[in-house]
N, CA and C atoms as an extended XYZ file, in Angstrom:
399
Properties=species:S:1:pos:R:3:atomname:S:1:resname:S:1:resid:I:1 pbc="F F F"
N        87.938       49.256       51.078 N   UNK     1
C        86.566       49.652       51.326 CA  UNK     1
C        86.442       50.127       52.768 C   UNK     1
N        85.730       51.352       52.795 N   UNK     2
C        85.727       51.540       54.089 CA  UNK     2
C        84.643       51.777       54.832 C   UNK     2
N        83.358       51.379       53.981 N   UNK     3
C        82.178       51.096       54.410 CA  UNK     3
C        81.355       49.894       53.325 C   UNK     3
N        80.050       49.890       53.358 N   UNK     4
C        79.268       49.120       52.415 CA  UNK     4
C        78.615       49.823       51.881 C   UNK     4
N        78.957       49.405       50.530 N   UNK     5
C        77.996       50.260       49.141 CA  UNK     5
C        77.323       49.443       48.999 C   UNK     5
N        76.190       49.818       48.001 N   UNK     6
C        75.407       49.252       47.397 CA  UNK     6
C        75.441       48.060       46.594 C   UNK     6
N        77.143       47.928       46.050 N   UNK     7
C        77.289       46.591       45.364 CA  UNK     7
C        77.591       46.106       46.161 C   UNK     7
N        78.309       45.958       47.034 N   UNK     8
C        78.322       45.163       47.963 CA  UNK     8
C        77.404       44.321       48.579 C   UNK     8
N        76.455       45.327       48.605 N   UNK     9
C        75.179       45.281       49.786 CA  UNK     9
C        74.732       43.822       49.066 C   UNK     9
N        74.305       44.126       47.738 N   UNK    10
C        73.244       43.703       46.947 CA  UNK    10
C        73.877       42.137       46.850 C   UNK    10
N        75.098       42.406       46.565 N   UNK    11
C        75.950       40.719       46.773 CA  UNK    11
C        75.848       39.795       48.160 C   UNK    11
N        75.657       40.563       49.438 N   UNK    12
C        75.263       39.948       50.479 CA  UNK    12
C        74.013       39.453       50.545 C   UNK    12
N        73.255       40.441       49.921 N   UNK    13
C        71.717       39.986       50.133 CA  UNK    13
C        71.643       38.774       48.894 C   UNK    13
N        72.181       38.289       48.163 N   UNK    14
C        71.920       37.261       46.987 CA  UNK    14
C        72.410       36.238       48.518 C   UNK    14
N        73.278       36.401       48.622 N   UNK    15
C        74.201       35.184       49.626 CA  UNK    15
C        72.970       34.724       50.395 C   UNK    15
N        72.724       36.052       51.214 N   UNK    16
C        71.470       35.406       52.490 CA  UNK    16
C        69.908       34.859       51.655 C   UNK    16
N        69.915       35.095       50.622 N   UNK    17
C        68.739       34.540       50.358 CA  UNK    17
C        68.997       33.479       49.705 C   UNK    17
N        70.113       33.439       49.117 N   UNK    18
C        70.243       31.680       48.818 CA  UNK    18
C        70.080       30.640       50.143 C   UNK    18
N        70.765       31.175       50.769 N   UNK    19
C        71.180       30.409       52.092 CA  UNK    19
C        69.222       30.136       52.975 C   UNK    19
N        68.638       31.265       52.759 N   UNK    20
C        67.172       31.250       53.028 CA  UNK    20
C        66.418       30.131       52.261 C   UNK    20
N        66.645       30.774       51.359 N   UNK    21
C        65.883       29.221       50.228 CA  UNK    21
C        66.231       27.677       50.689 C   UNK    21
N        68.171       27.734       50.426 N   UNK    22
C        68.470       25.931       50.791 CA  UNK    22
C        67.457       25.443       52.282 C   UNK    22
N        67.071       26.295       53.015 N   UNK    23
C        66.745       26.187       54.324 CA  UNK    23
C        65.206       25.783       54.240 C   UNK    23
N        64.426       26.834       53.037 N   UNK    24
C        62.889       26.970       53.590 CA  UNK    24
C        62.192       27.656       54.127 C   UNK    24
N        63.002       29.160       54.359 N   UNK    25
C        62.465       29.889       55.420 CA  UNK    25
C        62.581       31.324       54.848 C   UNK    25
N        61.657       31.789       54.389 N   UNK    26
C        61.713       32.875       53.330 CA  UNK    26
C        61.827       34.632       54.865 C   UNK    26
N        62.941       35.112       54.501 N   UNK    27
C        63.597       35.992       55.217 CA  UNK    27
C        63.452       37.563       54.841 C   UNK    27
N        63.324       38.231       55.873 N   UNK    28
C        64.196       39.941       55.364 CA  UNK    28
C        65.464       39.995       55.692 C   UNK    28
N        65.968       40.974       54.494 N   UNK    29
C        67.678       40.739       54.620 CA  UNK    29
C        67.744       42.126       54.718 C   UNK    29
N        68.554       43.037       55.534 N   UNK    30
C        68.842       44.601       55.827 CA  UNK    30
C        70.252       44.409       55.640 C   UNK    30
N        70.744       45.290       55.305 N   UNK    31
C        72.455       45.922       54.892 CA  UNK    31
C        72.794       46.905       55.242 C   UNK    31
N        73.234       47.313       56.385 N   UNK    32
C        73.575       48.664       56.931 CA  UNK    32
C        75.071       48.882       56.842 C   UNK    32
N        75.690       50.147       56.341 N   UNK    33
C        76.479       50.953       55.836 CA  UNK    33
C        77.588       51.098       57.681 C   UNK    33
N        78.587       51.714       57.622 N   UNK    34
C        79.546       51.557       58.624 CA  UNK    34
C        78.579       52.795       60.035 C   UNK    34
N        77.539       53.876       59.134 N   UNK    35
C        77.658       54.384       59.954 CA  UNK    35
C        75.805       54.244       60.610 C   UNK    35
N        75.382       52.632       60.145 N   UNK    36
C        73.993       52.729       60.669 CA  UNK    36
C        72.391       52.494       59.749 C   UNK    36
N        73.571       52.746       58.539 N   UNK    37
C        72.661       53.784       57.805 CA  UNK    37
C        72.058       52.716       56.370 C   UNK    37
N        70.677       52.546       56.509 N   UNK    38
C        70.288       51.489       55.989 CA  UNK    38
C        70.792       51.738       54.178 C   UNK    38
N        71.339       50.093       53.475 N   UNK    39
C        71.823       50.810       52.067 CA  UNK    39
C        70.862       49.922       51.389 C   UNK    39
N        70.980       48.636       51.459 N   UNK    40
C        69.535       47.799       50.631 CA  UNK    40
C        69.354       46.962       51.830 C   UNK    40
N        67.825       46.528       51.214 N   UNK    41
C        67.152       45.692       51.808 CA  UNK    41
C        65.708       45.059       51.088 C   UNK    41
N        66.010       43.527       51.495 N   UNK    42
C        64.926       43.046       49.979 CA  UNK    42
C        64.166       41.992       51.058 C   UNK    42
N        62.913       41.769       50.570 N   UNK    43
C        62.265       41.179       51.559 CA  UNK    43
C        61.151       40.081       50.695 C   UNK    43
N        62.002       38.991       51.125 N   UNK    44
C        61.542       37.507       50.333 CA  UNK    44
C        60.467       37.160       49.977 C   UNK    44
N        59.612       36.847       49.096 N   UNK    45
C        58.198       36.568       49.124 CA  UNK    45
C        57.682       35.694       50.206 C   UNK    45
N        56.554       35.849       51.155 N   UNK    46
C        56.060       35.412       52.368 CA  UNK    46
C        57.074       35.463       53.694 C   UNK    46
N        57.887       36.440       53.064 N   UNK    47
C        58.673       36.748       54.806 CA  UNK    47
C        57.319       37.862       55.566 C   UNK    47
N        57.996       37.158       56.706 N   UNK    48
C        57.109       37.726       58.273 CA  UNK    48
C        56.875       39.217       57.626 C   UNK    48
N        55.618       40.157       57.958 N   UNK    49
C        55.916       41.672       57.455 CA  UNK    49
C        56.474       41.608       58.978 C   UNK    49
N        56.260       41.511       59.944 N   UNK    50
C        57.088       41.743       61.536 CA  UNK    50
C        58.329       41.824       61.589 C   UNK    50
N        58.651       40.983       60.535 N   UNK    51
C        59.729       41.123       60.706 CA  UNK    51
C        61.059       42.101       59.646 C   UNK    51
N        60.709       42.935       59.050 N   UNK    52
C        60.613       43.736       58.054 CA  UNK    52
C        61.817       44.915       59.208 C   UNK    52
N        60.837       45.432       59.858 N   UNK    53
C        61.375       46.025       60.931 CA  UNK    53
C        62.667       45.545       62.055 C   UNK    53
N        62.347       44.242       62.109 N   UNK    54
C        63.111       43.492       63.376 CA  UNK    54
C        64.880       43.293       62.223 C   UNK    54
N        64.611       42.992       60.940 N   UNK    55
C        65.816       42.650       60.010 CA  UNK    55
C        66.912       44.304       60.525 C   UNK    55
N        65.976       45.247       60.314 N   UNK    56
C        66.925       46.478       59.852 CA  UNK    56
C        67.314       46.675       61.322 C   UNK    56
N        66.737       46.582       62.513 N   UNK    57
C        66.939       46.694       63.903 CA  UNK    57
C        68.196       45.725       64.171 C   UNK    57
N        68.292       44.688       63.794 N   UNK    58
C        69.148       44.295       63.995 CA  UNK    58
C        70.412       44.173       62.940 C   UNK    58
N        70.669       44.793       61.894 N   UNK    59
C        71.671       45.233       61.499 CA  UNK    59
C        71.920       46.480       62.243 C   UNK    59
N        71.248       47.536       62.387 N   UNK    60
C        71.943       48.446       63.357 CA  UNK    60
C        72.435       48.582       64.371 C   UNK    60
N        71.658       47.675       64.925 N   UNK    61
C        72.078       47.012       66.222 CA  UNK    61
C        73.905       46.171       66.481 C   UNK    61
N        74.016       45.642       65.377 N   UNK    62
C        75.367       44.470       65.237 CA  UNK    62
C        76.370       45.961       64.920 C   UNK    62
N        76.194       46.922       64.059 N   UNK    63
C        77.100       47.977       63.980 CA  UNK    63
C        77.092       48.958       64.783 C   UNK    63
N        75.778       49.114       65.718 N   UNK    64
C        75.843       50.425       66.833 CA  UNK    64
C        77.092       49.360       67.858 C   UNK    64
N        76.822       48.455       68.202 N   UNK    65
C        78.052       47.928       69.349 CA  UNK    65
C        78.832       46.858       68.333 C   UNK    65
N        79.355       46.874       67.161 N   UNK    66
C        80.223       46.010       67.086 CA  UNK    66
C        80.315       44.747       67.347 C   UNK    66
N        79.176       43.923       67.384 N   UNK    67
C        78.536       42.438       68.420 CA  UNK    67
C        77.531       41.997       67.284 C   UNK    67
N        77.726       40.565       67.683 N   UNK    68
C        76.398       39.851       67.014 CA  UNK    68
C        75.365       40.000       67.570 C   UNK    68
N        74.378       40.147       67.182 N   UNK    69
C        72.771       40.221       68.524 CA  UNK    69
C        73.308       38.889       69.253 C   UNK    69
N        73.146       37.968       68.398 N   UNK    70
C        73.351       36.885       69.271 CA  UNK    70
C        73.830       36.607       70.705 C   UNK    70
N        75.178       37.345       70.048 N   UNK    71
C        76.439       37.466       71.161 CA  UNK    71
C        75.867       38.811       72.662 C   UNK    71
N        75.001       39.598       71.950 N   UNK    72
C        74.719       40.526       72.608 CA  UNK    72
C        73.406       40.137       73.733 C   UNK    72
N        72.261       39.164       72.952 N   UNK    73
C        71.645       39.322       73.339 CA  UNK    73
C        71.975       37.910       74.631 C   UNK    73
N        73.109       36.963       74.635 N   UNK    74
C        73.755       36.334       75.376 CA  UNK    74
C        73.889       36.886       76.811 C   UNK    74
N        74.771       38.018       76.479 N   UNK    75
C        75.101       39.053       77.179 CA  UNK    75
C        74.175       40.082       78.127 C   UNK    75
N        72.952       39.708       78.073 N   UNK    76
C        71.690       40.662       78.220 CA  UNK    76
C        71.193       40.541       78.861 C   UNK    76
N        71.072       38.957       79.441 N   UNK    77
C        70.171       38.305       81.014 CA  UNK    77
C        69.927       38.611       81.995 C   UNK    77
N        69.403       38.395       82.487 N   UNK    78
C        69.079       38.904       84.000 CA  UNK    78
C        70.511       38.971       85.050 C   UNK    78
N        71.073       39.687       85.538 N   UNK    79
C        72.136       39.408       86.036 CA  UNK    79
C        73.473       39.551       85.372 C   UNK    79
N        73.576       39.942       84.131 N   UNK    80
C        74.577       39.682       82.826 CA  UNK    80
C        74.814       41.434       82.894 C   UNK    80
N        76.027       41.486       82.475 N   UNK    81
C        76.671       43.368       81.676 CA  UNK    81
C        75.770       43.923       80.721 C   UNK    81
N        74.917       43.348       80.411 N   UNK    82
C        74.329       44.231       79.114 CA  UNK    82
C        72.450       43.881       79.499 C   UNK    82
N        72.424       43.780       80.913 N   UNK    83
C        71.155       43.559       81.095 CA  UNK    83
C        70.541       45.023       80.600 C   UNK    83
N        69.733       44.955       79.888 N   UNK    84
C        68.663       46.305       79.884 CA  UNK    84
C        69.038       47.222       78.967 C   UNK    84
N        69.874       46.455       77.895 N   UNK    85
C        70.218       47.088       76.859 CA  UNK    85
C        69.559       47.306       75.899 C   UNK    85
N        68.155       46.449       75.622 N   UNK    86
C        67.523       46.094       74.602 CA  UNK    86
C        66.625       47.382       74.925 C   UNK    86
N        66.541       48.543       76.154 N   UNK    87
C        65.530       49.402       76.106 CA  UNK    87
C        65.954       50.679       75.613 C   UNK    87
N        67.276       50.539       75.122 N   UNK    88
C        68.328       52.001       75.167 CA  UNK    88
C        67.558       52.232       73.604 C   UNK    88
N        68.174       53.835       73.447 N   UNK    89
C        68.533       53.830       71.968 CA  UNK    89
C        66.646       53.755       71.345 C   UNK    89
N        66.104       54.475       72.202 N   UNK    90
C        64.296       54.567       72.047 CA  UNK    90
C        64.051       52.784       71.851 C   UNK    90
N        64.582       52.025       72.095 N   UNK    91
C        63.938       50.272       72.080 CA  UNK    91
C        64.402       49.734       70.307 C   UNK    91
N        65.367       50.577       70.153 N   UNK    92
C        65.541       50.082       68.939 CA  UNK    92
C        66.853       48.906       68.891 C   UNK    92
N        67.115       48.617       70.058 N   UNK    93
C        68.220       47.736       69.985 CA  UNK    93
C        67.627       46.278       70.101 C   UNK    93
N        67.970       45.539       69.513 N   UNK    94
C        67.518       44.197       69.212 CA  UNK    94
C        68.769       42.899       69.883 C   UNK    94
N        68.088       42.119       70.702 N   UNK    95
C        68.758       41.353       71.696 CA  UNK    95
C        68.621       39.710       70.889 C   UNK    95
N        68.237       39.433       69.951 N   UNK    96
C        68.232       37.844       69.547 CA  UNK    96
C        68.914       37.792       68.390 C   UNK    96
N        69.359       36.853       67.814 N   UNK    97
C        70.149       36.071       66.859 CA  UNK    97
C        69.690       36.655       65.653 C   UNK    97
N        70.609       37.045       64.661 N   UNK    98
C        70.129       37.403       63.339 CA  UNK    98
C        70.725       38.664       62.921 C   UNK    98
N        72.079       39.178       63.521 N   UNK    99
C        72.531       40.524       63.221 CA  UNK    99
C        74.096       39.838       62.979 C   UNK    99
N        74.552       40.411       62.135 N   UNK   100
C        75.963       40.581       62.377 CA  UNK   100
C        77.167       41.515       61.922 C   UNK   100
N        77.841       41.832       62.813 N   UNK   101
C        79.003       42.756       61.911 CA  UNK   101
C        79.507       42.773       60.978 C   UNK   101
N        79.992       43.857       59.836 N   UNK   102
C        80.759       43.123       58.501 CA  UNK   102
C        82.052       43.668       58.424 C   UNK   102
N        83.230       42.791       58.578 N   UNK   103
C        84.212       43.317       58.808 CA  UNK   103
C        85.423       43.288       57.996 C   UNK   103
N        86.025       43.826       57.131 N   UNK   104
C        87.048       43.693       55.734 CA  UNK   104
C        88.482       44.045       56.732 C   UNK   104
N        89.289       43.292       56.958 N   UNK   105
C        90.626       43.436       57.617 CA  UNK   105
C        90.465       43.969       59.249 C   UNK   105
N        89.810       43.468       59.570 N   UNK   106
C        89.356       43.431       61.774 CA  UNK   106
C        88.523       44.670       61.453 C   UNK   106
N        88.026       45.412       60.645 N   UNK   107
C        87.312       46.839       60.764 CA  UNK   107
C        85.761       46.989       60.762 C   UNK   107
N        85.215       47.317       61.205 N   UNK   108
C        83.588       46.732       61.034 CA  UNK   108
C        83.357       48.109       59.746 C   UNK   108
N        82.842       47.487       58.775 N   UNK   109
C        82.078       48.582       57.348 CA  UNK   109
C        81.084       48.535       57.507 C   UNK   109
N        80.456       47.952       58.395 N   UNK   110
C        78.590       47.982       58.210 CA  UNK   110
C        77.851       46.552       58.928 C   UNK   110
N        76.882       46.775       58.687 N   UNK   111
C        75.989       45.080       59.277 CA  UNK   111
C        75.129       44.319       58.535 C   UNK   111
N        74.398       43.209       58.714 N   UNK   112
C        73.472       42.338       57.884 CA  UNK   112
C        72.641       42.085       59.187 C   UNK   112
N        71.620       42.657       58.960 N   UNK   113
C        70.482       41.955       59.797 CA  UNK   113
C        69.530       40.853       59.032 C   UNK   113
N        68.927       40.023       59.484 N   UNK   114
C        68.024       38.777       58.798 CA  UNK   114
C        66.877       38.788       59.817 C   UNK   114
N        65.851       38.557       59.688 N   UNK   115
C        64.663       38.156       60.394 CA  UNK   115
C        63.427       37.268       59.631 C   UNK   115
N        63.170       36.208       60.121 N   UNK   116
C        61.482       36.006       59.633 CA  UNK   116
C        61.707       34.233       59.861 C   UNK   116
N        62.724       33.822       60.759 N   UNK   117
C        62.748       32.137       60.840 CA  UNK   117
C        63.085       32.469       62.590 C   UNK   117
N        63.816       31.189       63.069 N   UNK   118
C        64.118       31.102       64.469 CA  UNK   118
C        65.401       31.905       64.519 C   UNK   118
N        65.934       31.857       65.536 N   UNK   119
C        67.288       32.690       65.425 CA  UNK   119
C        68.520       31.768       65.300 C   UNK   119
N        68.275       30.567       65.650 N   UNK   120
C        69.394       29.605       64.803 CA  UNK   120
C        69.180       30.200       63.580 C   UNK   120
N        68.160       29.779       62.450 N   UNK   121
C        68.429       29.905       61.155 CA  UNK   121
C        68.351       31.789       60.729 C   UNK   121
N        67.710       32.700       61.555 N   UNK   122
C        68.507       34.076       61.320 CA  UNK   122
C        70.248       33.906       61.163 C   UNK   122
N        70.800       33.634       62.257 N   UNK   123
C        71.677       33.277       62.446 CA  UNK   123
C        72.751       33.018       61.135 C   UNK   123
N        72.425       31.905       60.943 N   UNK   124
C        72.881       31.027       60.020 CA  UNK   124
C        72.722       32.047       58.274 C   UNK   124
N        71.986       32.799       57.945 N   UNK   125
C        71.344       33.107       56.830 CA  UNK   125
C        72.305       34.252       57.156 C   UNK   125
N        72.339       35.098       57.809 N   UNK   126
C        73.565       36.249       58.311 CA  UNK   126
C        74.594       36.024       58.034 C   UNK   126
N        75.120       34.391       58.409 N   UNK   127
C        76.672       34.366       58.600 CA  UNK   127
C        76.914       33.734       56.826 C   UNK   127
N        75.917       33.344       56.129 N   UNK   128
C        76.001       33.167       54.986 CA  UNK   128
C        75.936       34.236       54.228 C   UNK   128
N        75.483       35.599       54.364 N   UNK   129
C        75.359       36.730       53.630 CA  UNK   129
C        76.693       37.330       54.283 C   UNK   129
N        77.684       37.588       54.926 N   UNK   130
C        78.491       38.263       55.862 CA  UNK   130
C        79.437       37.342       54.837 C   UNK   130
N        79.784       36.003       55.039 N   UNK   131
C        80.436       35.480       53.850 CA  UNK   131
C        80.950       36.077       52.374 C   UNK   131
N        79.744       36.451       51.781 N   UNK   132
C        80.016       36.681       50.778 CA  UNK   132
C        80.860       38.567       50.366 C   UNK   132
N        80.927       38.894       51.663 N   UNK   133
C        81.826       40.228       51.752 CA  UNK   133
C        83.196       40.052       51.416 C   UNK   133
């Protein structure tokens, strides 16, 4: 595979919303393709609408640099290499927890963004949908 299709996609997003449910925290799940490019995205009954937007931002985000937001937005502080990154890219780059790369043999095919809980449990709901790749 050398990106994320649609079956794919759709198998990640079952993962992250199970993982949403065991939790309590009803989520948007985004699936972006190797080159950005949004493929599904399903959005839980009583997830944030705010966060609708913030899910797909940060899957593009984890595949425009190859990085977890997490890891990125770590990286981002006052004083840090990636200070002032979050304004690039018209403000579409997303600096908190809830993105991650999807990678089949070290190669990134695409991303999973999550939004609509804290960014521990974004976090967590990501690395459970990224799993199931």
């Amino acid at each position: 595979m050398s990106s994320i299709g649609l079956e794919a996609a759709r198998r990640i997003i079952a993962a992250a919303e199970k993982k949403a449910e065991e939790i309590g925290q009803p989520m948007n799940v985004a699936v972006v393709d190797d080159g950005g490019n949004l493929v599904a995205f399903e959005r839980m009954e009583n997830a944030w609408l705010g966060s609708i937007d913030i899910s797909q931002k940060k899957a593009w985000t984890s595949r425009a640099f190859d990085i977890t937001t997490k890891d990125l937005g770590a990286n981002s502080q006052s004083g840090d290499q990636f200070f002032g990154i979050h304004a690039s890219n018209g403000g579409k780059v997303m600096i908190f927890a809830g993105g991650i790369p999807l990678k089949i043999d070290g190669r990134v095919v695409g991303a999973i963004g999550i939004s609509g809980g804290s960014g521990e449990q974004d976090h967590a709901v990501a690395e459970a949908g990224a799993a199931a790749l």
